[in-house]
C-alpha positions as CSV (number, residue, x, y, z in Angstrom):
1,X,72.7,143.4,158.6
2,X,68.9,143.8,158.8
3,X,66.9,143.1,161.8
4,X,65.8,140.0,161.5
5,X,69.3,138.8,160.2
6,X,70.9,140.2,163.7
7,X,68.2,138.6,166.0
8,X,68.7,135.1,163.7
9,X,72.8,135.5,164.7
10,X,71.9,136.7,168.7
11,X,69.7,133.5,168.9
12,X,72.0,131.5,167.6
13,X,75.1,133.3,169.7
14,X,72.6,132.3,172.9
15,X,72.0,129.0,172.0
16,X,75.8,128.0,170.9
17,X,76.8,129.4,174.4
18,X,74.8,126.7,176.4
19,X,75.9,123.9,173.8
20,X,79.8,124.9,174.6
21,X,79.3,125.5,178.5
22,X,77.8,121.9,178.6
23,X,79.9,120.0,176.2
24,X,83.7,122.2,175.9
25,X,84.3,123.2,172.6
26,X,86.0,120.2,171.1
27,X,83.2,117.9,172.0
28,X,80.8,120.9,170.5
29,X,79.6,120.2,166.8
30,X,77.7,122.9,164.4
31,X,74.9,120.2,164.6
32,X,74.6,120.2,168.7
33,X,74.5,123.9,168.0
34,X,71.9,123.8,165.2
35,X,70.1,122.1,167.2
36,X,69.8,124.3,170.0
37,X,68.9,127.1,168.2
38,X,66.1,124.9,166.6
39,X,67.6,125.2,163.2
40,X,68.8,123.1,160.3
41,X,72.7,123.0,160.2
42,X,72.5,124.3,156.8
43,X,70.6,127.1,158.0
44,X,73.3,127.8,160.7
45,X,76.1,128.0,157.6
46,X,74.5,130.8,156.1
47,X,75.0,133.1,159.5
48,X,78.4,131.4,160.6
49,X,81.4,129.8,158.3
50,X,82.0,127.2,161.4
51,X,82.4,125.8,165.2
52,X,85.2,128.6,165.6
53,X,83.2,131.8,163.9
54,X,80.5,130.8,166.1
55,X,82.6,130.1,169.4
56,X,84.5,134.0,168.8
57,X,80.7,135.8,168.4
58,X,79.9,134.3,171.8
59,X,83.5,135.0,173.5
60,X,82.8,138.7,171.6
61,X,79.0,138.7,173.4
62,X,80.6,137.1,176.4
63,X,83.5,139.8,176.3
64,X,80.8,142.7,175.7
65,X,78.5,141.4,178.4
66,X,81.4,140.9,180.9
67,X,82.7,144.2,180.7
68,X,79.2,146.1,181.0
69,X,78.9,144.3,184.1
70,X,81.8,145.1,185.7
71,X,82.0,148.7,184.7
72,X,78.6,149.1,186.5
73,X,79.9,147.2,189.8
74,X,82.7,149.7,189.1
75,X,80.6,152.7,189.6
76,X,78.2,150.9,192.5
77,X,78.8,153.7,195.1
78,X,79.3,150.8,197.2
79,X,81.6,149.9,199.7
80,X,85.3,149.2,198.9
81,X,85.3,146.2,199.0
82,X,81.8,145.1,197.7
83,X,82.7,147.5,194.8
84,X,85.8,145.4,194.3
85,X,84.5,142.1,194.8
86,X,81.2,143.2,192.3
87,X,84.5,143.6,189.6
88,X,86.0,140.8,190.8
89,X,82.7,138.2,190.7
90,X,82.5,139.2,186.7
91,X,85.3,136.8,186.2
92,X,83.4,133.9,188.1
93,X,79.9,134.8,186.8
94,X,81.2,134.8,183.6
95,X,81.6,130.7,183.2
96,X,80.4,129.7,187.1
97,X,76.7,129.9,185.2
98,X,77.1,129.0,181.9
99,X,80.1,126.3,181.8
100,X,80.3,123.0,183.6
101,X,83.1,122.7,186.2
102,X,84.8,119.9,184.2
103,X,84.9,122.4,181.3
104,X,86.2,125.5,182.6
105,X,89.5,125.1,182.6
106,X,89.2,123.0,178.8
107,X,87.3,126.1,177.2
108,X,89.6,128.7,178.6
109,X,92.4,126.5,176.9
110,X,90.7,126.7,174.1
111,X,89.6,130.5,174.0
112,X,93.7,131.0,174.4
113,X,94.0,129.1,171.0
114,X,90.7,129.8,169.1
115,X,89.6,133.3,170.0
116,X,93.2,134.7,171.6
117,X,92.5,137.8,171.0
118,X,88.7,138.0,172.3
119,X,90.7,136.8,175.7
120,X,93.4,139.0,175.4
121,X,90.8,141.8,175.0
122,X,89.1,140.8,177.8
123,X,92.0,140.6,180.0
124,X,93.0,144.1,179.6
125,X,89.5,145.3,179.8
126,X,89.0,143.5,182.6
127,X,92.3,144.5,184.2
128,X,91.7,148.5,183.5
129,X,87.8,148.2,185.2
130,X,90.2,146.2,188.5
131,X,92.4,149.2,188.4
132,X,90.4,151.5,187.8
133,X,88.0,150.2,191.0
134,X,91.2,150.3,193.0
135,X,92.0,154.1,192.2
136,X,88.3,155.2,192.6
137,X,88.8,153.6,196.1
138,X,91.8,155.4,196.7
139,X,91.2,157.4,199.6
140,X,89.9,154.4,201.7
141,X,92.8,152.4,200.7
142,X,95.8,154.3,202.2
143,X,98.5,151.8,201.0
144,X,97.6,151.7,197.7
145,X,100.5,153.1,195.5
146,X,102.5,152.9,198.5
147,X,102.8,149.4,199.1
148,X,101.8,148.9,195.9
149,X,101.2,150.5,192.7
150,X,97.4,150.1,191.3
151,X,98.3,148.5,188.5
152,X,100.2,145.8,190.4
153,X,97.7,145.5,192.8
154,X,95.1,144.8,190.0
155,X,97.6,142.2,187.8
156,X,97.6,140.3,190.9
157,X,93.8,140.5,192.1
158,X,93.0,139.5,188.1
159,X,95.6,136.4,188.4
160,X,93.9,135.4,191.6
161,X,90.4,135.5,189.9
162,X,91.6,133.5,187.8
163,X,93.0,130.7,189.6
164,X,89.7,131.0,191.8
165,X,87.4,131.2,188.7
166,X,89.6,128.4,186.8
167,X,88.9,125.9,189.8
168,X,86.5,122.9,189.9
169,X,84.2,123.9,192.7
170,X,80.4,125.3,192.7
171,X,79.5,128.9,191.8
172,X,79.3,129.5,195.7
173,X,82.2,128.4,196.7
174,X,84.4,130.3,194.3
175,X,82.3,133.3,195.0
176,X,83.4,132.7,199.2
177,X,87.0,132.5,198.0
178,X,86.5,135.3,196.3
179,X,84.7,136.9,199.3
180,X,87.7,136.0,201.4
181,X,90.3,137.3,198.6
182,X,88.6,140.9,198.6
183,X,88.4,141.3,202.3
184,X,92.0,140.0,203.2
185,X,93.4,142.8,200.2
186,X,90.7,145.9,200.7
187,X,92.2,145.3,204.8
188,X,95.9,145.2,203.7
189,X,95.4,148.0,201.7
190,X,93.6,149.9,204.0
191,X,95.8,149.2,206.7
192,X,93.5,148.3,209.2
193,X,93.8,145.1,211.0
């Protein structure tokens, strides 16, 4: 793909991610997105076959994006628990910005059917960067693999994103629950009181 042929698809990929985070993706049309990326729809056909090429290439940039993010909150040097809750906020930033409240929950629906395994590979990305946190915090979490494993630790701090990130509230309140979530586990796990 030349140059200008990748920049034509990234401007698109940007624009189309606005026109789903306001409208869902059922209520999303190649025209809506044509039009955001200040294009003719025919235009928009010869980069993407349709709505769903389009919505996977920005759940892949989304995905891409996502990860990056949290791998570098990962390797923070911060704190326990602002390490873990730099991982964890990925999960929020990720539609909190981008997606209407009234559409979260609708486009996540629909990533499960349209793009499942852009979601799935998020998931387990998402889940190893979690675990991964948790084991690089090891020595400051004594319980860890005692009262729990890491792995079980992180299934159940990813599930709890999710219900967090999945509810219809502002950006800052999710990222308080979130806040709350972090402290309450990095203390259990620490064992201090």
């Amino acid at each position: 793909m030349t140059e200008a042929a990748q920049a034509k698809r990234e401007q698109i990929v940007a624009a189309a991610l606005g026109v789903f985070g306001r409208y869902g993706y059922r209520r999303t049309s190649m025209d809506l997105i044509a039009q955001a990326a200040r294009m003719s729809r025919p235009a928009l056909y010869l980069v993407f076959k349709g709505k769903e090429d389009v919505f996977r290439a920005v759940g892949r940039r989304l995905v891409h994006d996502a990860l990056a993010a949290a791998e570098s909150a990962r390797r923070s040097g911060a704190s326990p628990a602002d390490r873990l809750y730099g991982v964890l906020a990925v999960k929020i930033d990720l539609f909190g910005g981008t997606v209407e409240g009234g559409f979260r929950s609708e486009l996540l629906a629909d990533a499960a059917v349209v793009a499942e395994d852009v979601r799935t590979a998020f998931e387990e990305g998402f889940r190893d960067v979690v675990e991964r946190t948790l084991n690089d915090c090891a020595r400051e979490l004594a319980l860890l693999g005692v009262a729990l494993p890491p792995r079980d630790a992180a299934d159940l701090l990813v599930a709890a994103t999710e219900g967090i990130a999945g509810a219809k509230a502002e950006p800052a309140v999710l990222r308080t629950r979130l806040r709350q979530l972090v402290e309450l586990v990095v203390r259990g796990l620490s064992g201090s009181a």
